[in-house]
C-alpha positions in Angstrom: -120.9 320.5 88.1 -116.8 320.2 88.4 -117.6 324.5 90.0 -120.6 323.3 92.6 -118.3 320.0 93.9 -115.0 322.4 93.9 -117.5 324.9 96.4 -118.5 322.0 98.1 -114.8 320.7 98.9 -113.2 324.1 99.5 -116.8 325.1 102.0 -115.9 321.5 103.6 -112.4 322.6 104.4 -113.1 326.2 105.5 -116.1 325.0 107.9 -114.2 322.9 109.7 -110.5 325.7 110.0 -108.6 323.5 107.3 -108.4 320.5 108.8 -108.5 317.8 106.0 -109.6 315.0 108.2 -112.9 316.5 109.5 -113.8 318.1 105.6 -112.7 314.5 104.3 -115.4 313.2 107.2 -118.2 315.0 106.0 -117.6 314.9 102.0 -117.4 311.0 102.7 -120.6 310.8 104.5 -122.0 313.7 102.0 -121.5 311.2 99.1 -122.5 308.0 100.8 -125.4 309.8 101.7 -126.6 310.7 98.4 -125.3 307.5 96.5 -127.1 305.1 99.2 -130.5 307.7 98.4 -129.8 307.5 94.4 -129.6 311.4 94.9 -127.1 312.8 92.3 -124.5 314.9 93.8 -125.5 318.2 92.6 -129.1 319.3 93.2 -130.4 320.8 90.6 -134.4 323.6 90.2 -135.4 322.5 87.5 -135.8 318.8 89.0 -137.3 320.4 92.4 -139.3 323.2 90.7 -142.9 321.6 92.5 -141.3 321.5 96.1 -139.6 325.1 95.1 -143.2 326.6 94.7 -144.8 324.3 98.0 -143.4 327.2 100.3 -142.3 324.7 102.8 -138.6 326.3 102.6 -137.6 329.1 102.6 -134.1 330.7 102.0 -134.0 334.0 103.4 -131.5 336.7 101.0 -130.2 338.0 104.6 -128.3 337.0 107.4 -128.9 337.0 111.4 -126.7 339.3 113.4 -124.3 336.9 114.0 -124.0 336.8 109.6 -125.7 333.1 109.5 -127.7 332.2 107.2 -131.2 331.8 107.9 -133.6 328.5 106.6 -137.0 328.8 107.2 -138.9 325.4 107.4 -142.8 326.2 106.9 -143.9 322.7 108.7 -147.7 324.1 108.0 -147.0 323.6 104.3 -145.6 320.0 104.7 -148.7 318.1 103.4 -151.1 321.2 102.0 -151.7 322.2 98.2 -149.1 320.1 97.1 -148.3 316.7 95.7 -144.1 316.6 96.5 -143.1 313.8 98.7 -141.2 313.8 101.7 -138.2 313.3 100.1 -138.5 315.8 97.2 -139.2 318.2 100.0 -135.6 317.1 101.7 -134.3 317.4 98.4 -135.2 321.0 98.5 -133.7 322.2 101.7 -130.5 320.2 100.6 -130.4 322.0 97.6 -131.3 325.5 99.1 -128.2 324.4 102.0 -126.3 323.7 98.6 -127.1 327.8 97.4 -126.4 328.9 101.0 -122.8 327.9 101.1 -122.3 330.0 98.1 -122.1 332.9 100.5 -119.2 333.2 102.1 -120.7 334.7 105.5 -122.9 331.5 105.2 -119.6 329.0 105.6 -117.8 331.4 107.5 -120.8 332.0 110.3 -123.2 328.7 109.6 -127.1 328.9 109.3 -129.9 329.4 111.6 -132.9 327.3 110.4 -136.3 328.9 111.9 -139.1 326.0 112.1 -142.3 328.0 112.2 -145.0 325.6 113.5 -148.3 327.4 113.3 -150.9 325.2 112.8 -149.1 322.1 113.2 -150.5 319.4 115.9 -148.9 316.2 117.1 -151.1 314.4 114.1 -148.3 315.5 111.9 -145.6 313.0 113.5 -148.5 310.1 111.7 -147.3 311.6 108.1 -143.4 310.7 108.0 -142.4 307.1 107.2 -139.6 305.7 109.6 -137.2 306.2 106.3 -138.0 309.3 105.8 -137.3 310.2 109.3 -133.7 308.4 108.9 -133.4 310.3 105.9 -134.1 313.7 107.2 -131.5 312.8 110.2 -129.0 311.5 108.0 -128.8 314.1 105.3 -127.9 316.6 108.1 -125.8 314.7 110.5 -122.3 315.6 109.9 -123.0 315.5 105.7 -122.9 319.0 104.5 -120.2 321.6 104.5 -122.0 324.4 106.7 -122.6 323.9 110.4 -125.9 324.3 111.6 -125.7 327.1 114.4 -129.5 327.5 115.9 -132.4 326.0 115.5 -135.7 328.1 116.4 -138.6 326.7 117.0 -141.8 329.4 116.7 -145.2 329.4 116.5 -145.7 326.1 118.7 -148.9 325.0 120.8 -149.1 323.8 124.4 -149.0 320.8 123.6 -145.6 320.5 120.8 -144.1 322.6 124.2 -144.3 320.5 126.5 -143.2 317.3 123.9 -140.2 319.2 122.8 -139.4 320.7 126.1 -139.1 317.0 127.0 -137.6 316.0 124.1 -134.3 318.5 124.8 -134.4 317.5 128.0 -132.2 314.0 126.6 -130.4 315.6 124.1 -126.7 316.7 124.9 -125.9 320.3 126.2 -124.1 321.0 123.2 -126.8 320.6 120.9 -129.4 321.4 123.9 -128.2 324.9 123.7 -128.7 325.0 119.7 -132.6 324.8 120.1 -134.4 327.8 120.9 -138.1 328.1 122.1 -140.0 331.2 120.9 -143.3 332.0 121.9 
């Protein structure tokens, strides 16, 4: 455990060029995140081995051209042939984000997370609690040691178009410019 929070300390630092205030930022909201969640520090497989198997993420062994990282997030898997929760699924991408920074491209470069949507309709939005909505913002926002570069959203409908089109419409430019439609 003393090697994975070391990696976690030095990735802060390095992510954000050394400068101790913005890696002593993110480790404090890293661990008030996971002690307000009762989530231990260190994610661990064997405790995740059902959502490991679900298929819902996916970290890829390769990196972008840029050298990122890339997350795959299976939404069609979500709520099919499985019995993890919500937040055993978060669980899993934190600890597959936790594996990532183990690469050095990874905290050097950042990730790309790929959000495949095939057959995934609005009805999904009806599955996800209001915590588990805060959750899935909060274990991301500025509370893990890699930045997250791109987000690609593929394999979307008309419909999820049009609502997300309008949804980055209100976002800033900065993070405007991290979401990328692909048809």
């Amino acid at each position: 455990q003393k090697f994975v929070i070391t990696l976690l300390v030095r990735a802060a630092l390095r992510v954000w060029n050394y400068s101790q205030e913005d890696a002593v930022r993110v480790m404090t909201n890293f661990c008030t995140f996971r002690l307000n969640n009762g989530w231990p520090m260190l994610l661990e497989a064997a405790l995740l081995e059902g959502e490991l198997r679900s298929g819902v993420h996916w970290l890829l062994p390769g990196t972008d051209a840029a050298g990122r990282g890339i997350l795959v997030y299976n939404a069609r898997f979500l709520f099919r042939g499985h019995s993890c929760s919500v937040e055993g699924l978060q669980k899993m991408g934190s600890f597959l984000m936790q594996k990532a920074i183990e690469k050095e491209n990874v905290v050097k470069h950042g990730i790309v997370c790929v959000l495949d949507l095939q057959e995934v309709d609005i009805s999904i939005a009806t599955k996800f609690g209001v915590s588990d909505v805060k959750r899935g913002i909060l274990m991301w926002k500025d509370a893990f040691p890699c930045k997250l570069k791109k987000i690609y959203l593929v394999n979307m409908g008309a419909i999820l178009s049009t609502i997300v089109a309008m949804a980055k419409s209100i976002l800033s430019t900065k993070i405007r410019e991290r979401f990328v439609l692909v048809d």
